[in-house]
N, C-alpha and C positions, 0 to 999 in steps of 0.2 A: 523393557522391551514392549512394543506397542504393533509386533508386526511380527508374521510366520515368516520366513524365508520361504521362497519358493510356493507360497501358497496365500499370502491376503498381499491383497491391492493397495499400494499406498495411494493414500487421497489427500488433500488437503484437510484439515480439521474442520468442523462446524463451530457454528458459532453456537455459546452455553444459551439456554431458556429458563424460565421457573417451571419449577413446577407447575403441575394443571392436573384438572378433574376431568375423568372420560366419563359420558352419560352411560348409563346402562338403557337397554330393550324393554326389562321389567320396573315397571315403575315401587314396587317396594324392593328390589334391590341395591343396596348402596353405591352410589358411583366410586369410580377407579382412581386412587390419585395415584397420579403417576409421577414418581421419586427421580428427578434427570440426577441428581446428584447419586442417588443408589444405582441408578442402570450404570453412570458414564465412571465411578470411580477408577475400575481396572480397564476400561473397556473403550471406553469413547464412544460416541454419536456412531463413528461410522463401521462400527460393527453392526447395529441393524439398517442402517440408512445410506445407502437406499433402498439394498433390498429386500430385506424382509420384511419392509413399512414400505414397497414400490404402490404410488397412488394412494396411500394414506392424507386427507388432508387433517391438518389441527381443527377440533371442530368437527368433524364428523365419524361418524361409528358407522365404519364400514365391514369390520368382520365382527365372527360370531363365536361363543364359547366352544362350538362342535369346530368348529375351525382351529381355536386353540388347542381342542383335547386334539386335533389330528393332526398336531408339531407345526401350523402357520403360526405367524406372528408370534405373539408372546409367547407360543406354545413350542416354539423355537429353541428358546432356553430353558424355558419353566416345566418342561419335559424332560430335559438332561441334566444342565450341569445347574440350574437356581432354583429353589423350593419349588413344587411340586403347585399342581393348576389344583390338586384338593386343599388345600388352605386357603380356602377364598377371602377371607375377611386379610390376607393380607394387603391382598389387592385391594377387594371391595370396601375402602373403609371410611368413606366419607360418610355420614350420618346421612339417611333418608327425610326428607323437608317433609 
């Protein structure tokens, strides 16, 4: 089942992406790689998309950790139901150049 009754929107599906690295703010903190295959396994694209990524473009870092700690974006899930915003090196775990 891929849809609430009476409560999520059906949309058409998005089209799959790779993987990609999010830049971080702090230059020695590791960038983000962000797993589409781990987000979309149970879920699909359009359970954040469009709106809790509304104006996100690929390529740019528009929100900020205090944003996530306050349930925006990633902090959407990673506050409730998917590991927790203190395990950072889940997230952060591209190696530092």
């Amino acid at each position: 089942m891929d849809s609430i009754e009476g409560i999520s929107i059906k949309r058409p599906a998005l089209g799959v992406q790779k993987d990609f690295a999010i830049g971080t703010k702090v230059e020695t903190m590791p960038e983000i790689i962000f797993s589409i295959k781990k987000h979309t396994l149970w879920n699909g694209c359009e359970l954040c998309h469009p709106e809790i990524f509304a104006g996100i473009k690929k390529g740019s870092t528009k929100y900020t950790m205090v944003e996530i700690f306050d349930g925006k974006f990633c902090g959407a899930c990673h506050l409730t139901v998917a590991f927790p915003t203190t395990d950072c090196q889940r997230c952060h775990s591209k190696p530092v150049r």
